[in-house]
C-alpha positions as CSV (number, residue, x, y, z in Angstrom):
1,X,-27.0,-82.6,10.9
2,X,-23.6,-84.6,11.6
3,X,-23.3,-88.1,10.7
4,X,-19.7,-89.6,12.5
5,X,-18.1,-92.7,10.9
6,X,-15.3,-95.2,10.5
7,X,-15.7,-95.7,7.3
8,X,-17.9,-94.8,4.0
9,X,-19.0,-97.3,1.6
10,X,-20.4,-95.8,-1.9
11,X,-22.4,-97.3,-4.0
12,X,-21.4,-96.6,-8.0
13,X,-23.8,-96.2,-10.5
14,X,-26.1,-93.4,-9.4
15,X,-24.3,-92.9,-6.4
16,X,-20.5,-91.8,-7.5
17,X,-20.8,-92.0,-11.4
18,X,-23.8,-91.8,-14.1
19,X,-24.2,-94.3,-16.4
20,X,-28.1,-94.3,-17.1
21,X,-27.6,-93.2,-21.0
22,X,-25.1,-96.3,-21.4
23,X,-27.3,-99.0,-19.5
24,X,-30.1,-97.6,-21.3
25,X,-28.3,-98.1,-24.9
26,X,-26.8,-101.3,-23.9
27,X,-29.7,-103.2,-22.1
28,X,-32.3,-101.9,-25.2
29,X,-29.7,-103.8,-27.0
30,X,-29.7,-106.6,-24.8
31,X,-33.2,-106.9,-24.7
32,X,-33.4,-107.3,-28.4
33,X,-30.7,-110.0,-29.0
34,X,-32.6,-112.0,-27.0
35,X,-35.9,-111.7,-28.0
36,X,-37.5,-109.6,-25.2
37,X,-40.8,-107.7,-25.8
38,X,-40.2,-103.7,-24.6
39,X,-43.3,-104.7,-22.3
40,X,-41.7,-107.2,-20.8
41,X,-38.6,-105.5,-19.9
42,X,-40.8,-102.8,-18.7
43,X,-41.5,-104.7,-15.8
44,X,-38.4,-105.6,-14.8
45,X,-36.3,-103.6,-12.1
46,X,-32.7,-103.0,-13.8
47,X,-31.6,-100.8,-10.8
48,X,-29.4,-101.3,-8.0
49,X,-29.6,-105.4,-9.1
50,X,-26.9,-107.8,-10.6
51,X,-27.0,-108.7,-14.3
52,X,-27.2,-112.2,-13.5
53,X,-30.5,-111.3,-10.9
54,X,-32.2,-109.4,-14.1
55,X,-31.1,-112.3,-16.4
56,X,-32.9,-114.3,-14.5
57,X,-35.9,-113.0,-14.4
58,X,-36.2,-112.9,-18.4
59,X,-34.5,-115.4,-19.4
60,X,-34.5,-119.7,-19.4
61,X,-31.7,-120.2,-16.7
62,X,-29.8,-122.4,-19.0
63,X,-28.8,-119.0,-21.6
64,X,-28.6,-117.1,-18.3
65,X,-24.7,-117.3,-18.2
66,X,-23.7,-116.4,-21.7
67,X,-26.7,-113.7,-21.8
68,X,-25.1,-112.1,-18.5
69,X,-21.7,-112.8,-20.4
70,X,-22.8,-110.6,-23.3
71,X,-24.2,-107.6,-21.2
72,X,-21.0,-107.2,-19.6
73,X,-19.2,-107.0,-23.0
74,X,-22.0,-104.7,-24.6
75,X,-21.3,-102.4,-21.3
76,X,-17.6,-102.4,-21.0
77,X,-16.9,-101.5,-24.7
78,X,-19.7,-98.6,-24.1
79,X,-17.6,-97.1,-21.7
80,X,-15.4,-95.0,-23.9
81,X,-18.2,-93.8,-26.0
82,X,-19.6,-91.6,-23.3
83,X,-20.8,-94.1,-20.9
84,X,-20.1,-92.7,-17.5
85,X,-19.6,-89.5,-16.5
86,X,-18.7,-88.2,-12.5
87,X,-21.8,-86.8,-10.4
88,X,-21.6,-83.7,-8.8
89,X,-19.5,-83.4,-5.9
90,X,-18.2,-87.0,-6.4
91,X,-14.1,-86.2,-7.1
92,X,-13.9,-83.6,-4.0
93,X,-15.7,-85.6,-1.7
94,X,-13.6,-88.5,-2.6
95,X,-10.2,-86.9,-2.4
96,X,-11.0,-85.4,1.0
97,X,-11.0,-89.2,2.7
98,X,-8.0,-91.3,3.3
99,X,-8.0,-93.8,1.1
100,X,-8.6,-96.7,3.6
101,X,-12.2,-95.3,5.0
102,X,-14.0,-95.9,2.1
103,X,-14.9,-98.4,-0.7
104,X,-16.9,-98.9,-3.6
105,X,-19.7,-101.4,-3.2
106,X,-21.4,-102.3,-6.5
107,X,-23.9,-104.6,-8.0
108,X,-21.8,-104.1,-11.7
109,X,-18.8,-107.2,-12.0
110,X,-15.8,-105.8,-11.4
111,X,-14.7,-105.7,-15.2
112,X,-17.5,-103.1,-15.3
113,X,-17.0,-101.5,-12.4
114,X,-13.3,-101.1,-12.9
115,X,-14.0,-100.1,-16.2
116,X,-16.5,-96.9,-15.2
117,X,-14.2,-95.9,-12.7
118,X,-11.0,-96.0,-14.6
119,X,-12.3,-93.6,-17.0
120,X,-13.6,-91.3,-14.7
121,X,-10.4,-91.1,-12.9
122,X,-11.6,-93.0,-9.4
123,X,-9.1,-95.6,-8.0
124,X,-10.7,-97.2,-5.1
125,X,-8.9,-99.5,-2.8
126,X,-11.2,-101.6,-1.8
127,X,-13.9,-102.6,-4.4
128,X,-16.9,-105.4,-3.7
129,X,-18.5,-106.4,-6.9
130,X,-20.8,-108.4,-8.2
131,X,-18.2,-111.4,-8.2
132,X,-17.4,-111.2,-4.9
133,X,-20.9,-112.0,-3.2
134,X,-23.3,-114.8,-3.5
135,X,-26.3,-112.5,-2.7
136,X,-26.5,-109.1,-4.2
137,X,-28.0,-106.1,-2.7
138,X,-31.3,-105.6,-1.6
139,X,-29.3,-108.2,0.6
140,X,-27.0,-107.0,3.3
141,X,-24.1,-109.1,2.3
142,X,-21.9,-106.7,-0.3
143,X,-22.2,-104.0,2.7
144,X,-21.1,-106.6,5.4
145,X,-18.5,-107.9,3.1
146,X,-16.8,-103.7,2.5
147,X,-16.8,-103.4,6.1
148,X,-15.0,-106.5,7.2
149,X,-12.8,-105.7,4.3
150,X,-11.8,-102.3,5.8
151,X,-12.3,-103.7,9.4
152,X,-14.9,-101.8,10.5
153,X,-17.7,-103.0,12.7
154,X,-21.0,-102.1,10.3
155,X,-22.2,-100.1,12.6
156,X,-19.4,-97.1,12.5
157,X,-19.8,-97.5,8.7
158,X,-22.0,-95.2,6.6
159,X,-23.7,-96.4,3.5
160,X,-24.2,-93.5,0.2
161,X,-27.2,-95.3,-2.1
162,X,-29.3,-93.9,-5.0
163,X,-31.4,-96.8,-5.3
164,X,-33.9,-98.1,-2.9
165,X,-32.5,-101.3,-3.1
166,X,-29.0,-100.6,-1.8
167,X,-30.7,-98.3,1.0
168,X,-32.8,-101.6,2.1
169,X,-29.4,-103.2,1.8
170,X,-27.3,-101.0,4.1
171,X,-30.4,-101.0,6.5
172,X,-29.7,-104.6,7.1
173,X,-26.4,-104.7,7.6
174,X,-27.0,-102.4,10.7
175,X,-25.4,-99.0,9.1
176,X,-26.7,-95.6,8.8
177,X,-27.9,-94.4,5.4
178,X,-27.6,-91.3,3.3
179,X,-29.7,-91.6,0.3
180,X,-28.7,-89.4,-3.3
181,X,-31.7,-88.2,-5.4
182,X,-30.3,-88.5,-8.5
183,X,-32.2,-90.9,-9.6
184,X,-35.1,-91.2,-7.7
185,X,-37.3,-88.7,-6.3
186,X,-36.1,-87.8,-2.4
187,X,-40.0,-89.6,-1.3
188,X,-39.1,-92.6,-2.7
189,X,-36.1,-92.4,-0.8
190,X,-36.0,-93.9,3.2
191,X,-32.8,-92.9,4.9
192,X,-31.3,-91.4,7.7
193,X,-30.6,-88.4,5.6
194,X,-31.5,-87.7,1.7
195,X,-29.6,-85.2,-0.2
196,X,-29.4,-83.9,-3.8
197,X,-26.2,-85.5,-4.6
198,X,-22.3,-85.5,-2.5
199,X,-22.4,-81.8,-3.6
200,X,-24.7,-81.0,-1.1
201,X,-22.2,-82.7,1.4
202,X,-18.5,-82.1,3.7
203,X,-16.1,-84.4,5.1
204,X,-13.8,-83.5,7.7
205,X,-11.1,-86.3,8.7
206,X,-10.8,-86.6,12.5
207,X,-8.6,-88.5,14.7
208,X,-11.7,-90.7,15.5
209,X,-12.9,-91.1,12.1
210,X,-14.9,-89.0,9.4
211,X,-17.4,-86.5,10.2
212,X,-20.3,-85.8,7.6
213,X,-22.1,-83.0,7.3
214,X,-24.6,-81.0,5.3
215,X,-23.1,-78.0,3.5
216,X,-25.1,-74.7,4.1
């Protein structure tokens, strides 16, 4: 199978970069400081979503802000202690696109985001975070958003997701999907193609765009 495209829009977490041990510290954390039973985080969906969305949901909306204000700090100074580490295949995929295809689309702010990505050695130049949208993904908007940024129409853009939400997200926006099982299981996965990680996966550059493909 050969997927052709403009452009390549990556999610982060999951997708690029792991950071599950560090959200996992970090949000237990959270969670505590603010009184929340293990129960009642339990039920809550923590990926693929904006801090601010899962705030939200467990907290009185008036210690929303400063509660989303100390996630972000508890994450960004977990960073150097181990708190992201590349996925396999990430670097090599990466440094076979030019650097205007692709972008980094993420539900993380961009102090976060920048932050994971600087110390894994990834210097995107485009980014969409967290900060720059109003709606966060299962909505379309972040993808819609990359794509005008790189001035692409959506539909010659392909969207890399781990998460279910991000895959309903790149869905809407009218682009085709390639869905990582890293950290979901491939049948909880719908997309146009569902692979083990960007290991399993080529790029070659072509005078029309970049064509995807599945490595033997």
């Amino acid at each position: 199978m050969k997927i052709r495209a403009e452009a390549l829009l990556f999610d982060n977490d999951g997708t690029l970069v792991s950071s599950l041990d560090s959200v996992n510290r970090c949000w237990t954390r959270w969670a505590g400081e603010y009184g929340i039973t293990a129960e009642h985080f339990a039920q809550i969906e923590l990926h693929g979503r904006t801090a601010a969305e899962i705030a939200a949901d467990l907290l009185p909306a008036d210690v929303v802000p400063e509660a989303v204000a100390r996630i972000e700090k508890l994450e960004v100074e977990d960073v150097p202690n181990g708190g992201v580490r590349l996925l396999p295949g990430t670097k090599a995929f990466l440094d076979s696109l030019p650097a205007d295809r692709w972008a980094v689309v993420t539900s993380a702010t961009r102090r976060l985001a920048e932050a994971r990505l600087d110390a894994v050695g990834i210097l995107p130049k485009t980014l969409i975070a967290a900060d720059d949208v109003t709606r966060g993904k299962p909505d379309p908007e972040p993808y819609l958003l990359a794509a005008r940024e790189l001035g692409v129409d959506p539909a010659r853009c392909v969207v890399f997701e781990d998460a279910p939400a991000g895959l309903q997200a790149g869905r809407a926006a009218g682009m085709t999907t390639v869905a990582l099982a890293t950290t979901h299981q491939a049948h909880e996965l719908t997309a146009d193609l569902v692979v083990k990680d960007l290991s399993a996966l080529s790029a070659l550059v072509t005078a029309e765009g970049v064509e995807i493909s599945v490595r033997d």
